[in-house]
C-alpha positions in Angstrom: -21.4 15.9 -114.2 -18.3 13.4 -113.3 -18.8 11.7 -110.0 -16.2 11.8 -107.8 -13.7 8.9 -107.5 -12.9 7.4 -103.9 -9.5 6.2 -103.7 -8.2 3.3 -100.8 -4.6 3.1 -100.5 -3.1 -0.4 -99.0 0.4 0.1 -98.2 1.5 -3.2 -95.9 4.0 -3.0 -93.1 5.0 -6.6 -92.0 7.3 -7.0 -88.8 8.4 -10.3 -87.8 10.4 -10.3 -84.6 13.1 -12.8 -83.3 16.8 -11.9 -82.2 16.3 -8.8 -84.1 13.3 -7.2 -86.5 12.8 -8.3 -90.0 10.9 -5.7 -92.2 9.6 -6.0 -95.6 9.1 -1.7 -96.9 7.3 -1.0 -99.9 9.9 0.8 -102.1 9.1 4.8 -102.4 8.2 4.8 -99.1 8.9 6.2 -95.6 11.0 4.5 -92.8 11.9 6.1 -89.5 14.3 2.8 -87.1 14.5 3.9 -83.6 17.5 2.9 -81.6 17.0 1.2 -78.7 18.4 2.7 -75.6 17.4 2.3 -72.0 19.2 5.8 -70.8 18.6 7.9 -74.1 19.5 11.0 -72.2 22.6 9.5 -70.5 25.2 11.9 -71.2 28.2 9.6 -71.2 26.3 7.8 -74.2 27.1 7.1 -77.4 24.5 6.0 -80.5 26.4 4.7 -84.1 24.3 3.6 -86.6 25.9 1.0 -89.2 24.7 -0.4 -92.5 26.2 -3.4 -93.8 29.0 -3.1 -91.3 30.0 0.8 -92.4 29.5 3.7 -90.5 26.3 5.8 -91.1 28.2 8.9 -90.5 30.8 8.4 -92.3 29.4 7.6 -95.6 25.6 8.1 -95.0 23.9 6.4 -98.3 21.2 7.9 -100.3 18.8 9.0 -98.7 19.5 8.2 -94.9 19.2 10.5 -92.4 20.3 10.0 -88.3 17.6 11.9 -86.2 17.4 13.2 -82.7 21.2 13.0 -81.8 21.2 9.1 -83.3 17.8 8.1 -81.6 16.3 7.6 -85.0 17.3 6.8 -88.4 15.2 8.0 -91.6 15.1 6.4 -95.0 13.0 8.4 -97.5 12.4 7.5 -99.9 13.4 3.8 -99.7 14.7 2.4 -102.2 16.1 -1.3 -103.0 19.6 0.2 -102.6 18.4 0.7 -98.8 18.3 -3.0 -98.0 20.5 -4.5 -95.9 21.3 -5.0 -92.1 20.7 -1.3 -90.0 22.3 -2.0 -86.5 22.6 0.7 -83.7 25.0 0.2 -81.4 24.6 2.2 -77.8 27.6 2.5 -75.6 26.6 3.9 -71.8 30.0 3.3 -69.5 31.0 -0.7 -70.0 27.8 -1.6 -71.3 27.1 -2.3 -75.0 23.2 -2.6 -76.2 22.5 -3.3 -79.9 19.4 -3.1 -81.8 19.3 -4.8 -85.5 17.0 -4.3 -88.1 17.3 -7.0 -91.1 15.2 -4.4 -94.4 13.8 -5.8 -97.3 12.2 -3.6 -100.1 9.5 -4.8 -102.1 8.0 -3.0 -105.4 4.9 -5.1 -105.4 2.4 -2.3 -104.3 -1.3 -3.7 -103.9 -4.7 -1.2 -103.9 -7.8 -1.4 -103.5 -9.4 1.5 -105.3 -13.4 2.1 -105.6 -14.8 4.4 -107.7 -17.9 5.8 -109.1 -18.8 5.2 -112.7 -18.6 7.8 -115.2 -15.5 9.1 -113.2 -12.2 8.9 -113.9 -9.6 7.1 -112.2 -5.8 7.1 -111.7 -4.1 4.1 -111.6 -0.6 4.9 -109.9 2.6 2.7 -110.8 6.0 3.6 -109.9 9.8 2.8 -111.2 12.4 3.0 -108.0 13.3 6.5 -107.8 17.2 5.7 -108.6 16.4 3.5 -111.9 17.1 5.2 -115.5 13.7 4.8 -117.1 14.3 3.9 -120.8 11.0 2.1 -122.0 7.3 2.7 -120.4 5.9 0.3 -117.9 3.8 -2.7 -119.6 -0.4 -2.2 -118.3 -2.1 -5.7 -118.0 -5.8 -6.3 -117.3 -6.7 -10.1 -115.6 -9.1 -12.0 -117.9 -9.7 -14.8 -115.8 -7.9 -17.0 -113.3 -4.7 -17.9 -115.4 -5.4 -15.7 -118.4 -4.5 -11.9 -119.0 -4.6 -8.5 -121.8 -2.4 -6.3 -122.6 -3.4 -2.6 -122.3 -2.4 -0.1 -124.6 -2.2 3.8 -123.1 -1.7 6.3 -125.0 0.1 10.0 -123.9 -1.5 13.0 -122.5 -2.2 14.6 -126.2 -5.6 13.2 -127.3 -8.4 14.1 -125.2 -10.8 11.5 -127.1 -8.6 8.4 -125.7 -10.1 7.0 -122.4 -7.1 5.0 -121.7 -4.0 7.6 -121.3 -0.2 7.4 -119.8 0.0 10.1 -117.6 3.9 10.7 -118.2 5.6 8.4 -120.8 9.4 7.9 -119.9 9.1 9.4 -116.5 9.6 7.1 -113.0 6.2 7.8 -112.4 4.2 5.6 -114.7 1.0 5.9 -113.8 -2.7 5.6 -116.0 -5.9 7.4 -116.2 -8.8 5.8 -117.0 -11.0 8.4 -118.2 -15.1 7.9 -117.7 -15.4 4.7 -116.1 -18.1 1.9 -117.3 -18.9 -1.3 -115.3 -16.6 -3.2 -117.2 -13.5 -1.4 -116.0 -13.9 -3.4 -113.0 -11.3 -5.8 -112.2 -7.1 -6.1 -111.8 -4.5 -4.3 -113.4 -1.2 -5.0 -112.9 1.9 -2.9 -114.2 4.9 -4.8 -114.7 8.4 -3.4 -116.3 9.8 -4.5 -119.9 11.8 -7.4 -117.8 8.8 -8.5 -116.3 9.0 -7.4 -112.7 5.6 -6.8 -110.9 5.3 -3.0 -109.9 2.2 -2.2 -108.7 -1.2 -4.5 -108.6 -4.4 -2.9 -108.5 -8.5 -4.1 -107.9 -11.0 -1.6 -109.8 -14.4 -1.9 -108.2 -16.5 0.3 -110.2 -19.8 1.2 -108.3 -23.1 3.1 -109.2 -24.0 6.0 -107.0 -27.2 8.2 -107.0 -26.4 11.4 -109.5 -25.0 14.1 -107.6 -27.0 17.0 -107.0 -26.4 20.1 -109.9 -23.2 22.1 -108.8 -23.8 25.1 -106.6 -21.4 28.6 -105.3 -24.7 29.2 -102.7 -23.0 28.2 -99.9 -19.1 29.4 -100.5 -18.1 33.0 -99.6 -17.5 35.1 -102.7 -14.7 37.2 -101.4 -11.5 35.8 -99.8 -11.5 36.4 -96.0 -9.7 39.6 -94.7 -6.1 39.3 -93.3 -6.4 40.0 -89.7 -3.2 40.5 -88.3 -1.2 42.7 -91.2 1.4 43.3 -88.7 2.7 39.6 -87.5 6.0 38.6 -87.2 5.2 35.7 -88.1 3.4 36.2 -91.6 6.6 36.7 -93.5 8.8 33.5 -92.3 5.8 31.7 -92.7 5.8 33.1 -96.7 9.5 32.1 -97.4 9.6 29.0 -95.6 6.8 27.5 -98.3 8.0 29.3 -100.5 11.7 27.2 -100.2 9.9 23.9 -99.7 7.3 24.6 -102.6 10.6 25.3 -104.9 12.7 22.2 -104.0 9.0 19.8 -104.7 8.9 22.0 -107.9 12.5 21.2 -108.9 12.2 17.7 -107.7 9.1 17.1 -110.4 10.8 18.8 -113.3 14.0 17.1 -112.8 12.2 14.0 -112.8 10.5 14.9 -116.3 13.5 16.1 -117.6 16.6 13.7 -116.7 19.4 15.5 -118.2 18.9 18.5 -120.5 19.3 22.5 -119.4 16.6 23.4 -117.1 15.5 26.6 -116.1 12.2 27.6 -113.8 11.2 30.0 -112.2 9.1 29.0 -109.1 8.1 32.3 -107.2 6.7 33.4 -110.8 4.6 29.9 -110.3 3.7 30.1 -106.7 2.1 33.9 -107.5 0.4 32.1 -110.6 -1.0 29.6 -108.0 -1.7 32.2 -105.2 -3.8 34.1 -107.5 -5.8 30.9 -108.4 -6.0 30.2 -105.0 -8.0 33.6 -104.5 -10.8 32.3 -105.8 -10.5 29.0 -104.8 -12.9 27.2 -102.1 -13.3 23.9 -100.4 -11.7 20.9 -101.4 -9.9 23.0 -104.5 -8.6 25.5 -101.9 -6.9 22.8 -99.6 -5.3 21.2 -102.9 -3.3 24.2 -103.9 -2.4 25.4 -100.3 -1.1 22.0 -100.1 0.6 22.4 -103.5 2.2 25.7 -103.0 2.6 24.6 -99.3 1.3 27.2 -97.0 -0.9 26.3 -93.8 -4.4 26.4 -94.7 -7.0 29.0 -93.4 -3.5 31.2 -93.9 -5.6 33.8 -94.3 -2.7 36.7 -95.2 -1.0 34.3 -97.7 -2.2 37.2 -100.5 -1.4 40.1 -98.4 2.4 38.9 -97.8 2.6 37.5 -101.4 1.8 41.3 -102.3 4.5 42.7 -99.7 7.1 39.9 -101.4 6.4 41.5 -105.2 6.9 45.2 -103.4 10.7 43.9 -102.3 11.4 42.3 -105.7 9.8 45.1 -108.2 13.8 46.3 -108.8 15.2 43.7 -110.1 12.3 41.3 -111.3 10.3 40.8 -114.0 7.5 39.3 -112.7 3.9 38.8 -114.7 1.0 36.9 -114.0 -3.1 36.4 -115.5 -5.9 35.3 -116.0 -7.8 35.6 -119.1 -11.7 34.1 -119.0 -14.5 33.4 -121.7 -16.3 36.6 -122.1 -19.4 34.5 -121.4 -18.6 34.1 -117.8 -20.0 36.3 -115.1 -16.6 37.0 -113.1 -17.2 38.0 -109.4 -16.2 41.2 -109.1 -14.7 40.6 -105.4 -12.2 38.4 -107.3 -11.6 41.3 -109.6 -11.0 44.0 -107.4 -8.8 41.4 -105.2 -6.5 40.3 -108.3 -5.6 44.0 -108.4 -5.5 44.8 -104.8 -2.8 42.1 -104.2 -1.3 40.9 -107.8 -2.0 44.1 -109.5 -3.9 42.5 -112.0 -6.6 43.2 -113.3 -8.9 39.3 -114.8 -9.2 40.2 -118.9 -12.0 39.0 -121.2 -10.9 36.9 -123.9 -12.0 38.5 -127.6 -13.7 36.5 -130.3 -10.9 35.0 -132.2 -7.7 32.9 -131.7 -5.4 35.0 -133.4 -6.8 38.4 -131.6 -6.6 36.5 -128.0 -3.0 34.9 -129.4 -1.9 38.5 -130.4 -3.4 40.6 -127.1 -1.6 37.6 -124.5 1.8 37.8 -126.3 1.7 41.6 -126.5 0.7 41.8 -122.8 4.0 39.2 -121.9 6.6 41.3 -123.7 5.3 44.4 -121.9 5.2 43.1 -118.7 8.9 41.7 -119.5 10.4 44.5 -120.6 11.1 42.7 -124.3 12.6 39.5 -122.8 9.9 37.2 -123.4 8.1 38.1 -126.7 5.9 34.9 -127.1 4.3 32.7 -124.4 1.3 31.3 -126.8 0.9 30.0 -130.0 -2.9 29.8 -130.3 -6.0 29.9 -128.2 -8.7 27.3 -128.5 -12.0 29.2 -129.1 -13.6 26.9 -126.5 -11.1 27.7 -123.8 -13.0 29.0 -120.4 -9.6 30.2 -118.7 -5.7 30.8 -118.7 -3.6 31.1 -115.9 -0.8 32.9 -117.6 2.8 33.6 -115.7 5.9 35.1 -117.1 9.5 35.9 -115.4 12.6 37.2 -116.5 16.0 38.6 -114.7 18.9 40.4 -115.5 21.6 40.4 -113.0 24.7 42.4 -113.2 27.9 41.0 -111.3 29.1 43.1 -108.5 32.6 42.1 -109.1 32.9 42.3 -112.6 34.9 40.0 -114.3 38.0 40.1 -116.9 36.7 42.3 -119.9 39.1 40.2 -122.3 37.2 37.9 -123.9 37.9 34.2 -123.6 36.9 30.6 -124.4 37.3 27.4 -123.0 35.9 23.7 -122.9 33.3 22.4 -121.2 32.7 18.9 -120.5 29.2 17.4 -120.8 27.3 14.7 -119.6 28.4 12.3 -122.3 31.9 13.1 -122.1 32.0 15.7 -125.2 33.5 19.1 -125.3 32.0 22.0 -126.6 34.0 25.4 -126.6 32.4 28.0 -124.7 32.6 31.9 -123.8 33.9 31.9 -120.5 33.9 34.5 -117.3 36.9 34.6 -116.0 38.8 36.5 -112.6 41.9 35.2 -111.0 41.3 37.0 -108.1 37.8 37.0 -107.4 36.6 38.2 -103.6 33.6 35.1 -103.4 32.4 32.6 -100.3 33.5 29.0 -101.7 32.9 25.9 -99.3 32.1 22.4 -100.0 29.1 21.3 -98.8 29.0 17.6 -97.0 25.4 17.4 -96.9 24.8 18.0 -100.7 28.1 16.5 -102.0 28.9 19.7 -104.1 31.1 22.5 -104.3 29.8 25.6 -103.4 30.5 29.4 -104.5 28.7 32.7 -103.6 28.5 35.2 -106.3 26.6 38.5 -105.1 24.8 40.0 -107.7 22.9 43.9 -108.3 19.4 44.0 -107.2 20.0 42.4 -103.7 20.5 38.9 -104.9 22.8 36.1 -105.0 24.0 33.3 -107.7 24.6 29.8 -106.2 26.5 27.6 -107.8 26.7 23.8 -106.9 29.1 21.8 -108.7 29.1 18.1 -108.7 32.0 15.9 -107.6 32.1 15.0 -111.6 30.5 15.9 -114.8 28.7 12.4 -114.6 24.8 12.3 -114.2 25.2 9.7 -110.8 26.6 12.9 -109.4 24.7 15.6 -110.6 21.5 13.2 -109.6 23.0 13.1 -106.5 23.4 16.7 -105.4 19.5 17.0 -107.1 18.2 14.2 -105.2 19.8 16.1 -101.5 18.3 19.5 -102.5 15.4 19.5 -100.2 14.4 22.9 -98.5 16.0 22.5 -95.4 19.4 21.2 -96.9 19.2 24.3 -99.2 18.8 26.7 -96.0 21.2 25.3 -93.9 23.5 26.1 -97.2 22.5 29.2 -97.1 22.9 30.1 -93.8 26.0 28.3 -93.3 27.5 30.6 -96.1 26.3 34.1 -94.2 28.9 33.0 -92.0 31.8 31.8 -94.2 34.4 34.6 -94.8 34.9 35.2 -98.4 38.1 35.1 -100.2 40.1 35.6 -103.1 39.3 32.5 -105.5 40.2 31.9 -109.6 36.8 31.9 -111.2 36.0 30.1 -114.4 32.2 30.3 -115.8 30.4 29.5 -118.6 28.3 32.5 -119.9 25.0 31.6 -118.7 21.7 32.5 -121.0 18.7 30.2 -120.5 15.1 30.2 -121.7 12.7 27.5 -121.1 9.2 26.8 -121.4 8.6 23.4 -119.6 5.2 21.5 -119.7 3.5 23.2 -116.8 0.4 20.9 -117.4 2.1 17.8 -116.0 3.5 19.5 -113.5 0.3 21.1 -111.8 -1.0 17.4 -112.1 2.3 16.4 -109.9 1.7 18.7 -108.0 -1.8 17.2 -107.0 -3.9 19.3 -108.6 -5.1 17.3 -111.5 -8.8 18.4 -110.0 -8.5 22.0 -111.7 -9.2 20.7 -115.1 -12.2 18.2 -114.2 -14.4 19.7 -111.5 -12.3 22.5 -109.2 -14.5 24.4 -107.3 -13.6 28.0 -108.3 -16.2 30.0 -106.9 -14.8 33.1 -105.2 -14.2 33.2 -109.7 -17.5 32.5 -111.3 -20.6 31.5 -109.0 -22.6 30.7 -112.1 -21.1 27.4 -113.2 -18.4 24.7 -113.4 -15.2 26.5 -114.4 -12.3 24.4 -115.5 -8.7 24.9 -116.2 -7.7 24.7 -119.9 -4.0 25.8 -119.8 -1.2 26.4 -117.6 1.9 28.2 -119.5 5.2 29.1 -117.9 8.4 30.7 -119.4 11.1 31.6 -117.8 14.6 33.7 -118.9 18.0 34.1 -117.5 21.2 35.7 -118.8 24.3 36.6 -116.9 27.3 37.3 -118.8 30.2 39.7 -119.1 28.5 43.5 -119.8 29.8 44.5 -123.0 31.5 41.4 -124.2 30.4 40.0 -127.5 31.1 36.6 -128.7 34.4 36.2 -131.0 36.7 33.9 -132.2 39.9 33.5 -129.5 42.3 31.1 -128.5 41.9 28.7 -125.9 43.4 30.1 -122.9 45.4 27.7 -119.7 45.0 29.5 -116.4 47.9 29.7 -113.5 46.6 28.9 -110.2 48.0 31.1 -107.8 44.8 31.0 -105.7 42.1 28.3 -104.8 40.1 27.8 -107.9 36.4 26.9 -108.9 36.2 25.5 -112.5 32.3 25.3 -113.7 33.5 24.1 -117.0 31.2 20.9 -116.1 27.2 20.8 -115.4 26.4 22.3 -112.1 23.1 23.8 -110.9 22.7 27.3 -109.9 20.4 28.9 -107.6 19.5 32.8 -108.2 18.5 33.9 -104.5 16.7 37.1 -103.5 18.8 38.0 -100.5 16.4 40.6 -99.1 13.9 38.7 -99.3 15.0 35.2 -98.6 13.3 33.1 -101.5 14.6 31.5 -104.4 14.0 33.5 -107.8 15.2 31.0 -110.0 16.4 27.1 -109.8 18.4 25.6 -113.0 20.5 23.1 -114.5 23.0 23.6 -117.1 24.4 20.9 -118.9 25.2 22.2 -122.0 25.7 26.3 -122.3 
């Protein structure tokens, strides 16, 4: 049995006050100024924040934020692009009162973590968020007082190595050190290929008393009923996590993924989650409501998940299992839960790989109408469990578009051109605004089954700018776009598209560890599952499918057409992402990137 590893973050604050504050912030992290102001609720007031002598509200940079009407200013994350002079300047009648704030970021992050031996251990080491990452961080251990070794991680694909890089070429460059002995103890550092410090951590590897043997006695078998099915509240509660657990999701793929296509579904992941989460308890239960980020003890979370697959059944897809070693004695509360709010039913794994590879793809394809014929290519015969998830969607334009075919260019991120099918209307009816707080160009296309297509097209077809629009795509920014749109008044707009068809499978193994929730495949306490023993997490698989084109059109050989502009135009003959929104029931369906169609 592993022993569990105790973890003590040091994150230094230093303030030095004289004429104004001096601050050193640790880069990645979280800064709120406040402005100083003797009559904050004066009403003949006025707060401006400046940064290097320009106007915060004029040009806010990334990732600044005024607060409370100017009596705060956020910086999240921080990077070193945030350093500089922050000055708030309060005007009340003929009186002038400035604050100033002198920021300085440093990388060097220093923790203390101690840990049990025989456990494992993460040791976390971070790029700035805005850098390009093109070689892995450099892992040193301290030998002595001038000496030092180099350590070599290797990926996440060889269980046997005890020494592994969590995600090669991603900002997050962080190490596991798998079954700890004493003479792990000691300090790591984690520099980059120039040589500048990142992160400096002390290992203190101690020996505990062995745990006592792992026991479901004193965890409830069943999940606790939902009290209130008829709260207003339940169902706000739903989307709103639902929103904010997409934009994290997006944020962590992106991240993985710098510039290629993208294409996720995340209510298909969130139900995959929820369902886990059913027979969840204790520490493992307040990991994934954390991760799919619902209130804990939200006791109807299954219950509303259940009325949110009612709304969707017309016009999604929508599959998700779990398959478990026939050896394991599955609660049967969890079974007859699984069908009473996900409509499915846990299946036994059979004896073989290529029966249990066969009976998981066959089951996908069904449940997908044929969109999605494989999800697996093999099944370990020592695997314990499978949370499966599948997704597809066909929307059908309301407004249908030019049936003529026709081909254009689009421009990618390097500059090339690639001809393309293209969706075209001159006179399209469509909402169109430009969006100030994401930087993009915005259009509304309403789409069969009670959903919308968003798409947000960066200022330019470079990847500063599509990073840009990514890096402002948090949950609220994507709500008050959406809610700012309800109100715009549509209107004839020239509309040229790419024809859209995506299908990805993206490593949904690093991504539940980004989401936290490394713990389900080392010691998850899953015993509203199995309350016989330890059940771990083998495999997390995710696919997800997208088409929208022109009905009827097939592909052909045409000459490059030039369009007259006798209306407003949007052009997405450049990457943009889209956004496929169920309108009825107010929660992203799918979140992409194209970059090249």
């Amino acid at each position: 049995m592993r022993l569990q590893a105790i973890l003590c973050l040091l994150l230094q604050l230093i303030f030095e006050f004289s004429s104004c504050s001096n601050l050193r912030v640790i880069s990645g992290s979280t800064l709120e100024l406040p402005c100083f102001s003797p009559q904050p609720d004066s009403a003949g007031s006025t707060i401006t924040w400046i940064f290097n002598g320009k106007d915060v509200s004029e040009e806010p940079p990334d990732s600044v934020r005024v607060k409370k009407d100017g009596l705060y200013l956020s910086i999240s994350p921080v990077t070193p692009a945030n350093e500089g002079e922050y000055a708030c300047l309060v005007k009340e009648s003929n009186t002038e009162i400035i604050k100033t704030y002198n920021i300085s970021v440093v990388a060097l992050l220093d923790i203390t973590i101690k840990v049990n031996r025989g456990s494992d251990v993460h040791l976390p080491c971070h790029f700035p968020p805005s850098s390009q990452v093109m070689a892995n961080a450099l892992w040193f251990k301290k030998t002595d007082p001038v000496g030092r070794t180099q350590l070599n991680p290797e990926d996440d694909t060889d269980d046997t190595t005890r020494l592994r890089l969590l995600y090669p070429l991603d900002n997050d460059q962080t190490i596991l050190i798998k079954d700890t002995i004493m003479e792990d103890a000691g300090i790591y550092h984690c520099e980059s290929a120039d040589g500048e410090r990142l992160s400096t951590i002390y290992i203190i590897v101690e020996v505990v008393p062995t745990k006592p043997p792992f026991s479901c006695e004193k965890f409830p078998r069943a999940w606790e009923p939902c009290q209130d099915e008829n709260s207003r509240t339940g169902e706000p509660m739903l989307q709103e996590s639902m929103t904010e657990f997409s934009m994290k999701l997006y944020s962590y793929l992106r991240g993985s993924y710098p510039s290629g296509n993208l294409l996720i579904s995340p209510i298909s992941i969130n139900a995959a989650l929820s369902h886990l989460l059913l027979g969840a308890r204790d520490t493992t239960r307040k990991a994934i409501e954390r991760a799919v980020c619902v209130p804990h003890d939200f006791h109807c979370v299954h219950f509303q998940m259940k009325k949110l697959r009612e709304k969707l059944a017309g016009s999604l897809q929508l599959a998700s299992q779990i398959y478990y070693n026939p050896q394991m004695n599955l609660a049967e509360s969890f079974a007859n839960q699984s069908i009473q709010f996900y409509e499915a039913e846990p299946t036994r794994l059979l004896e073989n790989s290529e029966d249990n590879t066969r009976m998981i793809n066959s089951w996908v394809a069904n449940k997908t109408q044929n969109k999605i014929t494989q999800l697996v290519e093999s099944v370990s015969p020592s695997t314990q469990m499978i949370l499966l998830n599948a997704v597809s969607f066909n929307g059908q334009w309301k407004v249908k578009f030019n049936l003529k075919p026709k081909k254009g260019l689009f421009t990618k991120l390097d500059g090339d051109l690639v001809k393309v099918p293209l969706l075209y209307h001159p006179k399209y009816m469509a909402v169109m605004t430009y969006v100030v707080e994401l930087k993009a160009q915005v259009a509304k296309f309403p789409l069969t089954g009670d959903s919308s297509l968003y798409i947000l097209l960066p200022r330019s077809n470079k990847v500063t700018d599509l990073q840009q629009v990514e890096e402002r795509m948090t949950d609220t920014a994507v709500h008050q776009m959406i809610e700012g749109m309800k109100t715009t008044v549509p209107h004839y707009i020239e509309v040229t598209l790419p024809q859209i068809k995506l299908d990805d499978q993206p490593d949904m193994n690093i991504l539940i560890k980004k989401l936290g929730l490394s713990s389900l495949f080392e010691e998850p306490n899953l015993c509203g599952i199995n309350t016989d023993n330890m059940l771990v997490l083998d495999d997390v698989r995710h696919r997800a499918f997208l088409t929208l084109n022109e009905q009827g059109v097939e592909a052909g050989a045409v000459t490059t057409m030039s369009f007259s502009r006798t209306f407003p135009s949007f052009s997405a003959l450049r990457p943009f992402i889209l956004l496929l929104w169920s309108d009825q029931a107010n929660v992203p369906l799918f979140i992409g990137r194209v970059t090249d169609p």
